[in-house]
N, C-alpha and C positions, 0 to 999 in steps of 0.2 A: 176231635183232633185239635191240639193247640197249635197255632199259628205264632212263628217270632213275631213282637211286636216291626222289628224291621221290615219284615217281609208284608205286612200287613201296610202298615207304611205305604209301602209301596206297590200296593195293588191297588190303595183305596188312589193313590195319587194318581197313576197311569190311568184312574179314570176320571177325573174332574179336571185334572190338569189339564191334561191331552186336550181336551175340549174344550178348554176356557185359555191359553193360551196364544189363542189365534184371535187377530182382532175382531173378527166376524162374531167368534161366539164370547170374548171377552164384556162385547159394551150390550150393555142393557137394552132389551127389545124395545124399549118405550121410556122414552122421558119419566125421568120420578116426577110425581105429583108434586108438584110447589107446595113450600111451605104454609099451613093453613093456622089458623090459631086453633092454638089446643082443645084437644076434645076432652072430656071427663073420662073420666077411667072408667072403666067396667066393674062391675061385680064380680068377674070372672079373677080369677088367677092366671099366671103364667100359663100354669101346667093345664088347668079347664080351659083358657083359648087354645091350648097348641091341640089337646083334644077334640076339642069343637072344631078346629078347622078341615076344612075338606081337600086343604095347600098341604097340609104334615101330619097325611096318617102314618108313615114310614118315620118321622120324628118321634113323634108319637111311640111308636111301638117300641123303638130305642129306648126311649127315655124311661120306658115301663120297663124294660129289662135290664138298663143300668141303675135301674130303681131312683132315676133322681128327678122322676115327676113327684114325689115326696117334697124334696128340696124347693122346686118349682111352686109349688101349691105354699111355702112357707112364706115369713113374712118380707123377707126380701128387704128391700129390692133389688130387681136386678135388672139387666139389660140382655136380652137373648138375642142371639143373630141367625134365627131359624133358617135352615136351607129348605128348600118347600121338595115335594115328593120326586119334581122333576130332576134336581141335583142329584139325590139317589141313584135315578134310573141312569144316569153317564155313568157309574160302579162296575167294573167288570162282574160278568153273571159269576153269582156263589159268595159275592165279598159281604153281603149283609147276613145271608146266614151263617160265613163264619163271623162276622161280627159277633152274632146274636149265640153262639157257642159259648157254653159256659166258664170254658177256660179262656174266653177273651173277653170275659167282662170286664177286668181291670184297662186294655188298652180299648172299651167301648166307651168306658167311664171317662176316660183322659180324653178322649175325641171330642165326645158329647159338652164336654167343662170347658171347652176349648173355645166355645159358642156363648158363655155366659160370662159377662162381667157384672162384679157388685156395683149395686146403685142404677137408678134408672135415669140414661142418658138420650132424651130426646134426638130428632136428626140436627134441628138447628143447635143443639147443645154441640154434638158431635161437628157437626162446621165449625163453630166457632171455636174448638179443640185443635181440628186441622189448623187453622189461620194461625190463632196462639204457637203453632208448634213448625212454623215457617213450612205450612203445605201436610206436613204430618200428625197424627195423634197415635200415641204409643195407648194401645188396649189391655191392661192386664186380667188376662183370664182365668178363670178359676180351676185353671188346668196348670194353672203358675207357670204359664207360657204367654207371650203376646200376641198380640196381632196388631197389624196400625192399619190406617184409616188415611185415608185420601182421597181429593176430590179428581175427578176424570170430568171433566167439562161439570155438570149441574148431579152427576151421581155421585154416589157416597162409595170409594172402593175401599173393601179388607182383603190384605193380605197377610197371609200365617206364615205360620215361621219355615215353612217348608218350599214359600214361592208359590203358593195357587191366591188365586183370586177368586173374588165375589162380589158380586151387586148389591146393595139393600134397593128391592125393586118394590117395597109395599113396607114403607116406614112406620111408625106413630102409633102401633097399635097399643091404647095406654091400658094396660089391666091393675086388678086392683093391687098386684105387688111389684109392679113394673111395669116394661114397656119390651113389647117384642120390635122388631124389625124383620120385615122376610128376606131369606136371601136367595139368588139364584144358584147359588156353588157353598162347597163343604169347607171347613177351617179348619187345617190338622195342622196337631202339633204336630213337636218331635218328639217320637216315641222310642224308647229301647235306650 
């Protein structure tokens, strides 16, 4: 079954919104970690840490079926803003399998590139973006959509272009073609 990309839209929305639009589940469970001096990159890739993690098997599985753990594993860099397994599961039940349906790979692909911007942008790179941009940082993503970035007390917020929000609640993680950032909630463009 093909799904409209609108209708899709909006069932992936009705589920991370809903729930992240109240302040309770908006702000972050726990203080980000303070800025620490940098770590050395990993041996790993993008694509072999989001693998290796036991935060985004459900990323993970995307990412193999929009085929752009490829892209991921390449020489980059980039900056991913991973939503961990628990964003998923706010999805209304049925929206990852029909994600993962063949006839909506092209609007999995566009969601997924919607998470990834060229160049690896540390957190305190990223603050100093917001500051420079009088409180905001405009994100272009490789879905040729933005997101920006903003600070909410000592957290880092993205919002997409649709109005949902997310936490980066586990920054820094530096691999060998970038740097991921985890997130608590999903980043959609606008599709259709």
């Amino acid at each position: 079954m093909r799904i409209h990309p609108i209708l899709l839209a909006t069932a992936l929305i009705a589920g991370p919104a809903a729930a992240q639009t109240t302040a309770s589940a908006a702000t972050p469970a726990t203080e980000p970690a303070p800025a620490t001096a940098a770590a050395p990159a990993s041996n790993m890739t993008i694509a072999a840490a989001i693998a290796a993690s036991p935060d985004h098997k459900t990323l993970q599985r995307l990412l193999v079926a929009a085929k752009l753990d490829a892209t991921l594993a390449g020489p980059g860099p980039f900056t991913v803003f991973a939503p961990k397994d628990s964003a998923f599961a706010l999805l209304p039940a049925g929206t990852l399998d029909t994600l993962l349906a063949p006839a909506n790979v092209a609007s999995l692909t566009t969601i997924l590139k919607n998470h990834v911007v060229s160049g690896a942008m540390t957190s305190d790179q990223l603050r100093a973006a917001i500051q420079a941009g009088g409180g905001k940082a405009t994100l272009n993503t490789l879905s040729g959509q933005a997101i920006t970035a903003s600070l909410e007390g000592q957290a880092i917020l993205l919002t997409d272009a649709v109005g949902n929000k997310s936490y980066i609640d586990k920054p820094d993680m530096k691999e060998s073609n970038g740097i991921i950032h985890s997130t608590n909630g999903i980043s959609l463009p606008k599709l259709g």
